[in-house]
Each structure stands twice: as C-alpha cells, then as structure tokens.
C-alpha positions in Angstrom: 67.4 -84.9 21.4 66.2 -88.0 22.7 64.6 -91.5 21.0 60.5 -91.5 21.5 58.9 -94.7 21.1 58.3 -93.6 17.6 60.7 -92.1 16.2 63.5 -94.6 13.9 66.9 -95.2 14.3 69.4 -93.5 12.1 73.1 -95.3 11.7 76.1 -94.7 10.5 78.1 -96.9 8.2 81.7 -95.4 7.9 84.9 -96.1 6.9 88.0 -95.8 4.6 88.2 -95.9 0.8 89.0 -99.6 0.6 88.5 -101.0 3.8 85.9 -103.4 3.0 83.0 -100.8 3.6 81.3 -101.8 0.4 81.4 -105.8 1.3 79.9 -105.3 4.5 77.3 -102.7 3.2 76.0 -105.3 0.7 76.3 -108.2 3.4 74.1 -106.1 5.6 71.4 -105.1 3.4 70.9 -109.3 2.2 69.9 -109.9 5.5 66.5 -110.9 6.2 66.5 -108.3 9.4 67.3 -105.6 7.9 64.1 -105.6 5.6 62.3 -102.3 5.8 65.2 -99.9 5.9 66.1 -97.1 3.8 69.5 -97.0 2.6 70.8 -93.2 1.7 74.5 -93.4 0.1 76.0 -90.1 -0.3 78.5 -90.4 -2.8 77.0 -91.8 -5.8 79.6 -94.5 -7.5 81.9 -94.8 -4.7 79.6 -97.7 -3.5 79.7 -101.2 -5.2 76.1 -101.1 -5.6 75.5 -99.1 -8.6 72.3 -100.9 -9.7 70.3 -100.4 -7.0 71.5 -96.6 -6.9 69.0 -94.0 -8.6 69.7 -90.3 -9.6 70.3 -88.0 -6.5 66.5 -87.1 -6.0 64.2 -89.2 -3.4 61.7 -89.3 -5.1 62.9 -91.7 -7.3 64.3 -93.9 -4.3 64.2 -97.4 -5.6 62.6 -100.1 -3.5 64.7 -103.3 -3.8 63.1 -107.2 -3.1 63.8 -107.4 -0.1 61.6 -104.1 1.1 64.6 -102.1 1.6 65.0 -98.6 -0.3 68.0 -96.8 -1.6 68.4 -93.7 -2.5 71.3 -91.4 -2.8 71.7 -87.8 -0.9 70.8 -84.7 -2.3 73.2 -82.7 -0.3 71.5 -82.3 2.8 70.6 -84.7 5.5 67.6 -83.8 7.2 66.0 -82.8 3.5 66.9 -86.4 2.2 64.8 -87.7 5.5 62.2 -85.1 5.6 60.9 -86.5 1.8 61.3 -90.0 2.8 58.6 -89.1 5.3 56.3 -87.0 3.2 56.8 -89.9 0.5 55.5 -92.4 2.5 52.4 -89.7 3.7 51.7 -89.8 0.1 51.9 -93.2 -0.7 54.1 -93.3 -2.7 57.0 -95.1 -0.2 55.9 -98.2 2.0 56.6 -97.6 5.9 60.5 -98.2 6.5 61.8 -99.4 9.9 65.4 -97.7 10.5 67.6 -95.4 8.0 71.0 -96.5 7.5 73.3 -93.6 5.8 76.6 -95.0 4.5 79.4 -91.5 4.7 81.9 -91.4 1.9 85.2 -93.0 2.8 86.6 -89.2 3.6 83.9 -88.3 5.7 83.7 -87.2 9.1 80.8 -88.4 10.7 80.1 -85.3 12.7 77.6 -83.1 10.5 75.3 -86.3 10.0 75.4 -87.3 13.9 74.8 -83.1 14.8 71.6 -83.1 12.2 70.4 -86.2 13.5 70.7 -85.6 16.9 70.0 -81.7 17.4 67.9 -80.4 14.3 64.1 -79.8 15.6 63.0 -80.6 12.2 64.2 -84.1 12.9 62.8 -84.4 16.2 60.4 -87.6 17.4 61.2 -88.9 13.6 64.6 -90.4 14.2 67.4 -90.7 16.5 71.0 -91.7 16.0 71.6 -95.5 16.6 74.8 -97.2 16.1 78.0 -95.3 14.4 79.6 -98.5 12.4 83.5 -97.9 11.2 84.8 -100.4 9.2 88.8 -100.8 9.3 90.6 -102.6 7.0 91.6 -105.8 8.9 94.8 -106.2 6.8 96.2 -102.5 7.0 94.4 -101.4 10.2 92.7 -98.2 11.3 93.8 -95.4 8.7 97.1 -93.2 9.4 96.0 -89.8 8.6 93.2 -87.5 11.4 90.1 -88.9 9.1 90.8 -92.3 9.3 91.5 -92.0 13.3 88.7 -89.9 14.0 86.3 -92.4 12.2 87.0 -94.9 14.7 87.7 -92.7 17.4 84.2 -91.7 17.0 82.7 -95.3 16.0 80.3 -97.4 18.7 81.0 -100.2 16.6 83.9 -101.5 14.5 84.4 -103.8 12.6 87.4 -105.5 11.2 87.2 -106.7 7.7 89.5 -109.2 5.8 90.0 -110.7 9.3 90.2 -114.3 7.3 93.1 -113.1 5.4 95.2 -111.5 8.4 98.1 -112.9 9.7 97.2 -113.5 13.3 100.2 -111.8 14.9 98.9 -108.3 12.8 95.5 -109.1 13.5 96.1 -108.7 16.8 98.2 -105.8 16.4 95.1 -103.9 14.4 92.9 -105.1 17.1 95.1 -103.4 19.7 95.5 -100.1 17.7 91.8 -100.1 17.3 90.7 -100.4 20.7 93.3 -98.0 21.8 92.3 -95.8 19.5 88.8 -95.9 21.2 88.3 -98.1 24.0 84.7 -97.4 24.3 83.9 -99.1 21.0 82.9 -103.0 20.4 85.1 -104.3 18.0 83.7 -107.0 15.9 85.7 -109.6 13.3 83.8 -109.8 10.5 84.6 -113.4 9.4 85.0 -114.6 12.8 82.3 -113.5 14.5 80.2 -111.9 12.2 78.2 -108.6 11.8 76.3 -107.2 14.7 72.8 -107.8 14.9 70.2 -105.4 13.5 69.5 -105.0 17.8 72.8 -103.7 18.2 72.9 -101.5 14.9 70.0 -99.9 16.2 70.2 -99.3 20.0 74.3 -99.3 20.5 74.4 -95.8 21.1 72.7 -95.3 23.3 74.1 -98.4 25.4 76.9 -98.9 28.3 77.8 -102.7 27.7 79.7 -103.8 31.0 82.7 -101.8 32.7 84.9 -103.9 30.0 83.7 -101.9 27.5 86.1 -98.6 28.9 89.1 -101.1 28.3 89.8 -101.1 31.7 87.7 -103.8 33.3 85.5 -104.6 36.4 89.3 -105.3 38.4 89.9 -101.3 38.7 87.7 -99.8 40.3 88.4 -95.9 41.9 90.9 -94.9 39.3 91.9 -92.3 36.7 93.3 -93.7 33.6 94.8 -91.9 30.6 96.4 -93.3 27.3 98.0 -92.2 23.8 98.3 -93.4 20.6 99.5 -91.3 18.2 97.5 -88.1 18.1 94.6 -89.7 19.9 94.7 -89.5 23.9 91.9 -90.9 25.8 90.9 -90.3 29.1 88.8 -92.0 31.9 87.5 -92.7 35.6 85.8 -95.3 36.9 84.6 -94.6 41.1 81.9 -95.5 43.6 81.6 -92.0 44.9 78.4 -90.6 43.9 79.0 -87.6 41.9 77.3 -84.0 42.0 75.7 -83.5 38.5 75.7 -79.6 38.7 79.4 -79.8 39.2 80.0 -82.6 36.1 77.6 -81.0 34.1 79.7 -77.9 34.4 82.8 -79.3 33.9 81.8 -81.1 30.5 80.5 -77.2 29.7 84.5 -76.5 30.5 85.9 -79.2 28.5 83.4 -78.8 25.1 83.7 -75.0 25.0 87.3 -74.4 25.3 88.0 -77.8 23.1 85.2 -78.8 21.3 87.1 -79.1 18.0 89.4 -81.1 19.8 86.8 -84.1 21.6 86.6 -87.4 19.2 84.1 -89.2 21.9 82.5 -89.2 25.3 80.6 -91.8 26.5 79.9 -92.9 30.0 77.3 -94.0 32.9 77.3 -91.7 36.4 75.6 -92.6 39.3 74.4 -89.3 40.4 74.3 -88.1 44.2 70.4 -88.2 45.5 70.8 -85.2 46.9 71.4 -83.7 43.5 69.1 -85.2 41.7 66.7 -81.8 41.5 69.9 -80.5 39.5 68.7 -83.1 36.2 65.4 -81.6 36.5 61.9 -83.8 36.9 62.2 -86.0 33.7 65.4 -87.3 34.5 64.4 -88.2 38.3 66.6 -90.8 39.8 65.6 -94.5 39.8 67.5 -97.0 42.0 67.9 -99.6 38.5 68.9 -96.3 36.6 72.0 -94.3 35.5 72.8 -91.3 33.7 73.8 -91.6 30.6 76.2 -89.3 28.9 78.0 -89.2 25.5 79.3 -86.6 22.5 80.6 -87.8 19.0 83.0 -85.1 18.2 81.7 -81.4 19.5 77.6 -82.8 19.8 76.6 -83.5 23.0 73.5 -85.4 23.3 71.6 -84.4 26.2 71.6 -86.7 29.7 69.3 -89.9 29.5 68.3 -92.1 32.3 69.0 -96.2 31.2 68.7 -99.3 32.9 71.8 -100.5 34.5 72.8 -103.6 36.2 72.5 -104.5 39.9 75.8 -104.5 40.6 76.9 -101.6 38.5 74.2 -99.2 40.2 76.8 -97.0 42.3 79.6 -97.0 40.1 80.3 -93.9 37.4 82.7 -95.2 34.4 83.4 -91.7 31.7 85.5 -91.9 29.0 87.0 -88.7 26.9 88.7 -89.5 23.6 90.2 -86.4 22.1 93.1 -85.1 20.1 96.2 -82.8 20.6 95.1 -82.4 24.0 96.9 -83.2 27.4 94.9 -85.9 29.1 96.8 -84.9 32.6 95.2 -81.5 32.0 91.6 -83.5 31.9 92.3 -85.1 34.6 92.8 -82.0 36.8 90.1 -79.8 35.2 87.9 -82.4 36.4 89.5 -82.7 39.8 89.1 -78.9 40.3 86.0 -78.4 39.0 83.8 -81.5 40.4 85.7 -81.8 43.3 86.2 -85.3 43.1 89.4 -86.8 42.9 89.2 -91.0 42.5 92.5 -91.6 43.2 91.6 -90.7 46.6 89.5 -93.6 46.8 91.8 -95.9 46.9 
C-alpha cells in the first residue's frame, strides 16, 4: 500500500527493555513538532509515562497540553486506528497529524508494519513512516534474535546513553549496529540529537545517498556480503540497467522460499526503458525517478517511483538483510535468475 497525500504517517518506536526507549519516548513527545500526534503504547506500565496513560479503550484516549493524545492498545492495531478516526468524525478527538506506536521491548515489529502497510481497512488513512530502534549505547544492540532483528529491521537507530560511553565501546556499538544493518541511520542521542519529526515521518520511504548501504559512492559495480553473528547481509550496487520482470521475480524467489528468514530489504533500481511496460502505467519511468523497493521482515511493500539525484539516476544500490541464510547463495540466485552479474562490470 502506498502513502496518498492524505493519508498520516504511522512510526515505530522500538527497542529493548532498558535501553533508553522510555527517555527518548518522553524527549520526543515534549517537542513542539511533534504536537498533534497520537501516541498508542501497547504495553500498559512498561512505559515511564504512567500519567498520561488511560485504560486500554480509545475512547478514553487522553489529550495531553501539548495537543498530543495517548492512548494504550486494545489488542489490535488497525481497531486502535480505525476508532481514532471515527472519534475524531464524532468530535470527540481533535484532528491528529501522525501516529506514533511505541512496541513493547520484546516485540517484533513485523505484525504492526504488515497491518499498516497491507490491511485495506487501513488504506489512504495511514502509511508506515519511520521504524525507530533504540539500542542501549552502553551495552549495544541486544544479544538474543529479538534484540537483532529490531535493529536489523530499524530505518532509524538511535544510540542512547552515548554521553556515558567510553569512546573506544561507543565505537564498537556503533560498528555492531551498522553491521547489523547497514541500511539504517544511526543517530547519537546526546551528540547529535533526535531525528527531526521530517525524518520520523518520511524515512521509510527514503534512499539517503549510496553511503547509506555502508559501502559508499567509491564502489561502484560490485556484490558485497557480510556477517555478524546470525545476521548476514547482502548487497549490489551497478550501472547496468536492470530488467524489472526478472528482479521482480527473483525477489518472488527469495521471499517465498525464505520469507521467515528476510530481516530487511531496501534499495533504489534504475530500471531498463525497455521494461518499463513490465511496472505497469502508474509506475512509468521518469528520467529524475527510481524504483523504490523495500520489506521489513516477510512484508513487501509494493514498488514506488521517488525522486533521485542527478548523479545517482543510472545506478541500482539493493540491500538484503536476513538470518541463517547463506549470502553466497543470494548472490547466485540473483545472478541466475536476473541475469545480471555486477562483478562483470568491472
């Protein structure tokens, strides 16, 4: 499901039990640009912010000073959203701006991101903006599948208790972090602050520059796969237009043999002209335009065209994060089946 110009965005907060999700939550919700959004926390008490939280039912959401709302889940994401709609139809909510759900520190953020992003009863109300992981800038992303797969899975992290790090650790978590998932933008919470409500709200559905694969602007035509721990990522960056019919069936490949196994996909393609009937008439090719393609965990969001810069136009960059797989066998799966080989290329 795509964003229309009126429908809100949806993000994530996530994060392991004391990693400093709490802090930041509160920091967020003070600021001035965050007015107008609805807060829904879905684990009542596990959030430091027991007096602005109400029973479990939205109609009794509380609106706080600062026009925000809170409210807690009832169980079921796209119920929680649907009332906050029909409340405000009633009058009895003011308009909000954007929704920001805060997932228990166990939580996967998979179900939230698949009923955000493919339930029709959802669809032209909201779309999924940012997913936030916070890691715990003093002990690092956690050790265990959740606490990997949260940032695995993030489009934003950020460290907390960066002030309080030795520097020589700091730098450590950072690198576990980004290896961990190199399409992310990794923020310092005390150093450089939290991201702006703009980048809450439309990460998502952004490629920042060819640094953000981890690999940078210096590489071009190349395959590129690394592990840490039970997380492998995989990725290509080449100047060879591709065939979407034949990526688009290779992604179908890789998401229905190992679907439970895909953390994150994100990446821009510059599509061959000659294939461009294959995307069908919405997503017709414009020379400032690229595809864009990305999954959290098995959801696949469908192709959307974005604006691109100049002197990106003709390069794809596509990055797989996944687990317990063999990133050698993504590499050839997608040399057999696209028939496109980067190293080639060089």
């Amino acid at each position: 499901m795509g964003s229309s110009p009126t429908s809100l965005p949806c993000i994530l907060l996530t994060g392991a039990l004391g990693s400093g999700k709490t802090t930041i939550l509160q920091d967020l919700m003070r600021r001035g640009d965050m007015a107008g959004t609805v807060l829904i926390v879905n684990e009542y008490g596990e959030v430091g912010l027991d007096h602005l939280l109400v029973s479990t039912a939205v109609e009794t959401t509380l609106l706080m000073d600062n026009g925000c709302m809170c409210c807690s889940l009832r169980g079921d994401v796209v119920d929680t959203i649907l009332g906050l709609f029909s409340a405000v139809e009633r009058g009895e909510l003011p308009p909000f701006r954007r929704i920001l759900i805060e997932t228990t520190g166990l939580a996967d953020p998979v179900p939230i991101v698949r009923d955000i992003t493919l339930d029709p009863a959802l669809a032209g109300k909201v779309h999924l903006g940012a997913v936030c992981t916070v890691v715990d800038g003093l002990l690092g992303p956690g050790r265990d599948a959740v606490g990997e797969n949260q940032v695995a899975q993030a489009d934003l992290c950020i460290l907390s208790k960066d002030d309080l790090a030795d520097e020589l650790e700091l730098d450590l978590i950072r690198e576990r972090t980004q290896a961990l998932n190199p399409v992310c933008r990794l923020y310092l919470k005390a150093r450089d602050g939290l991201p702006t409500t703009q980048a809450l709200e439309t990460t998502h559905d952004k490629v920042a520059e060819a640094s953000e694969t981890g690999h940078g602007k210096g590489h071009a035509h190349h395959s590129h796969a690394s592990v840490h721990g039970g997380v492998a990522s995989w990725s290509i960056e080449t100047t060879q237009p591709l065939d979407w019919s034949r990526v688009r069936q290779w992604l179908d490949h890789i998401y229905s043999l190992h679907a439970a196994r895909m953390l994150r996909m994100k990446g821009i393609l510059a599509i061959d002209p000659a294939q461009d009937q294959s995307l069908g008439q919405s997503l017709a090719q414009d020379q400032s335009q690229g595809l864009l393609v990305q999954a959290v965990g098995p959801v696949v969001s469908p192709p959307k065209r974005i604006d691109v810069a100049r002197a990106d136009r003709a390069t794809s960059r596509l990055v797989l994060i996944f687990r317990d797989l063999d990133a050698r066998a993504i590499a050839e799966s997608f040399v057999a089946i696209t028939n496109h080989d980067p190293e080639k290329e060089r």
